[in-house]
N, C-alpha and C positions, 0 to 999 in steps of 0.2 A: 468279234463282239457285235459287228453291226447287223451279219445277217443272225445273229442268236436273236435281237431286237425288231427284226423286221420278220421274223419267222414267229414270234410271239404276236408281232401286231398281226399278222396274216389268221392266226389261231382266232386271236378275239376278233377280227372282223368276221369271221367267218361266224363264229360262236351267236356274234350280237345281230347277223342278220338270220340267222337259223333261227334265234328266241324270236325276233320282231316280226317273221314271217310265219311261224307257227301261232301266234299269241292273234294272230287275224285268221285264221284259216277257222273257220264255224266249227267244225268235226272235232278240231283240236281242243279249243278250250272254249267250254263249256259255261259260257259267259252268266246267262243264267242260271244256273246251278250256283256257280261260286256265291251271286248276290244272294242264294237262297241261302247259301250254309256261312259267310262272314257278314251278312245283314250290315247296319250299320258304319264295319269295316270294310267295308267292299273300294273305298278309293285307294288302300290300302296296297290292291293289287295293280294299280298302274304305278304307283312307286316300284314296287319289283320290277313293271315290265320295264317301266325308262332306266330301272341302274342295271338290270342284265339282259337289255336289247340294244337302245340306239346311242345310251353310253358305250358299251363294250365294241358295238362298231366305232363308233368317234375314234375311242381311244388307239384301236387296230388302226385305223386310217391316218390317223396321226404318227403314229408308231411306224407304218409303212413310208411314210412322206417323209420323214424323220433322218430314217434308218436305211434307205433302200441302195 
């Protein structure tokens, strides 16, 4: 049971530092474009970046320290 639980934290850290490291990388996402096409809802996309980047690492790391 514990490595099922530290093989899943291992998943999402990996997960949540691949999202946080792409979502900075200029090439990748296309910062200005987004603000052109959500206007208004444009803070909209840093709630996405924090619940599926440095939450999903936390949670992996947590889950490694936990579980390991």
């Amino acid at each position: 049971m514990h490595t099922m639980f530290a093989t899943i934290g291992m998943i999402l850290a990996v997960a949540g530092l691949v999202v946080s490291v792409a979502f900075w990388i200029p090439g990748l996402c296309n910062r200005t474009r987004l603000k052109e096409i959500l206007g208004s809802r444009y803070p909209l996309v840093y709630v996405v970046y924090v619940a599926n980047g440095p939450m999903l690492l936390l949670l992996g790391v947590i889950l490694l320290i936990t579980f390991r």
